[in-house]
Structure formats: structure tokens, C-alpha cells
C-alpha positions as CSV (number, residue, x, y, z in Angstrom):
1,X,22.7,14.7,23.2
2,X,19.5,12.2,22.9
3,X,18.8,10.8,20.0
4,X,14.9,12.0,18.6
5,X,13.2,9.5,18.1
6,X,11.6,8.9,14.2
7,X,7.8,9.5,14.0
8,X,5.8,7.0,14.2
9,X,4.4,4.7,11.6
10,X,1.0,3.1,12.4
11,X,-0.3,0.1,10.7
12,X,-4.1,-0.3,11.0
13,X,-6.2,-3.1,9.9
14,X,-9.7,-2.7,9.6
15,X,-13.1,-4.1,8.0
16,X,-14.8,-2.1,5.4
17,X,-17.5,-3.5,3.0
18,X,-16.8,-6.7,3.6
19,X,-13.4,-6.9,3.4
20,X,-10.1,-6.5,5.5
21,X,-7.9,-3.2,4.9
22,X,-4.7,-2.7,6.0
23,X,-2.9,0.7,5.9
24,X,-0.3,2.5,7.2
25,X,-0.3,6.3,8.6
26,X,1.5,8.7,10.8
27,X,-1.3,9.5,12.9
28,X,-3.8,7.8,14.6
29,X,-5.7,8.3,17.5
30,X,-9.3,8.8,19.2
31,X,-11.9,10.8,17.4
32,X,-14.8,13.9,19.1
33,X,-17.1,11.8,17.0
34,X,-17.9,8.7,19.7
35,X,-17.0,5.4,18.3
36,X,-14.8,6.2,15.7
37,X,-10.7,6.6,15.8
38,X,-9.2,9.0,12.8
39,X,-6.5,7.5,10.5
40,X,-4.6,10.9,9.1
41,X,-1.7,11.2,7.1
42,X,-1.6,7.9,5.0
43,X,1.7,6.3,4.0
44,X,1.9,4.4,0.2
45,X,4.7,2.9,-1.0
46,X,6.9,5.1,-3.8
47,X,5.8,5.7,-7.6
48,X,9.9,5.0,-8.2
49,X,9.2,1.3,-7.4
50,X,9.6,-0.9,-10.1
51,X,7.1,-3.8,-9.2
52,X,3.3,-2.1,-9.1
53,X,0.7,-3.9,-6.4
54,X,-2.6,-3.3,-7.9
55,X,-4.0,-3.6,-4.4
56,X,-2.0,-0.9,-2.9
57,X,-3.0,1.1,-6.2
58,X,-6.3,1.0,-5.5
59,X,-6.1,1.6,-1.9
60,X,-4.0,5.2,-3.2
61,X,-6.5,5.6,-5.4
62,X,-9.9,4.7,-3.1
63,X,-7.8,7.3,-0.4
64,X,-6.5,9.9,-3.1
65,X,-7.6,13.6,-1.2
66,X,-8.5,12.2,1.9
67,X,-6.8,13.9,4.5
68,X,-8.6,12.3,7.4
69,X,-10.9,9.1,7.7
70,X,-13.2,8.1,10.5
71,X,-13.3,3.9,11.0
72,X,-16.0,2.6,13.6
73,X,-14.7,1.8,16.4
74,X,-15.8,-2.3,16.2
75,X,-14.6,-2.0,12.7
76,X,-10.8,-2.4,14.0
77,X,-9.1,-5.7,14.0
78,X,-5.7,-4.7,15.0
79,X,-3.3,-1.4,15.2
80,X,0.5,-1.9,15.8
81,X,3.0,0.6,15.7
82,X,6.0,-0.1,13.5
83,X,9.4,0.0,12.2
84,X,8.8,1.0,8.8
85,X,6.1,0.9,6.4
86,X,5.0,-2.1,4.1
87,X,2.9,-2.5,1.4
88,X,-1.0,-1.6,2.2
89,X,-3.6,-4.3,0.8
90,X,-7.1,-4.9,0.5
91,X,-8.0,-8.7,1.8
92,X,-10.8,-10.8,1.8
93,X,-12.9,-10.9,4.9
94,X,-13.9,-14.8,4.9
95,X,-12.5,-15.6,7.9
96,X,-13.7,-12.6,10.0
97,X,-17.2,-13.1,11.9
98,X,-19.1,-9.1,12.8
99,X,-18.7,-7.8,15.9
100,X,-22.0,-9.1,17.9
101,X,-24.6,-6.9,17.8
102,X,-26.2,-5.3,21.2
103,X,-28.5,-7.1,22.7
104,X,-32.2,-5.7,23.9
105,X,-33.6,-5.2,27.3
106,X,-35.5,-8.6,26.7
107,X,-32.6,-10.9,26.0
108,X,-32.6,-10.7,21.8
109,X,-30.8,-9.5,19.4
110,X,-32.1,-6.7,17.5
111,X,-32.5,-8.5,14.6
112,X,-35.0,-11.1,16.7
């Protein structure tokens, strides 16, 4: 008889105002909505733990009722599939430059 395989834990790091968030769910894949990919089913660490992390707390807190979120597509640094879940943060985002923005017909940036 095969052993099943455990479900998959996802960790996904992302930007989002400015700073990088990383979290772990169960699910993620491709949205209907273009440019987007849906994080469901988010993983936090257990209330029984003894040490708190407030940045983890505030992630549980910024995601309480959410039972899906939609992150841009160019808003994705990095998603890996792992063993077992870790601790979810909130990090600065001083090292990370924005995606480039599209270029017009002309040859500038919208911004130009």
C-alpha cells in the first residue's frame, strides 16, 4: 500500500505596501481574475506556543476572516513548497526595487 502523501504547505513571499510578507498556506494557485494568484487556507503558528512573535500576530490579525486573498501577479517574490510550516513575518522592503513599469508605444515610461 502507497504511502499518501501529506498536503502541501506553500510558503509565499510577496510585497504589499511597501513591505515584504511572507506566509504560509495550503493552497495556492492561479486566479479567473488575470494577474492575480489566490493564497487560501492560511497556516499560523499555535496559540499553545509559549514564545509570541508580534509579527506573526499581526499578520493573524491583518488576515483574521480572510478566507481567500488575491496578490498581483508582479507582487510575488518567491513561492516554495515546503516541509512544514515556519513562522510568517512581515519585513522591510529596502532592498527590493518595483517591478518596471510597461513601457509606451513611444519608448517611455508612463510616468515620462
Amino acid at each position: 500500500m502507497a504511502k499518501s502523501r501529506p498536503e502541501p504547505i506553500y510558503k509565499v513571499t510577496f510585497l504589499n505596501k511597501g513591505q515584504v510578507y511572507e506566509v504560509f498556506a495550503r493552497q495556492v494557485y492561479s486566479s479567473d481574475l488575470y494577474g492575480f494568484i489566490e493564497i487560501e487556507d492560511f497556516l499560523f503558528g499555535e496559540r499553545s506556543q509559549m514564545v509570541v512573535d508580534p509579527a506573526e500576530e499581526k499578520l493573524k490579525a491583518e488576515f483574521s476572516g480572510v478566507t481567500r486573498s488575491f496578490i498581483p501577479m508582479q507582487a510575488v517574490i518567491r513561492i516554495d513548497e515546503v516541509e512544514k510550516e515556519g513562522v510568517s513575518k512581515i519585513e522591510s522592503g529596502d532592498n527590493i526595487a518595483p517591478f518596471p513599469t510597461l513601457l509606451s508605444p513611444h519608448g517611455k515610461s508612463k510616468g515620462n
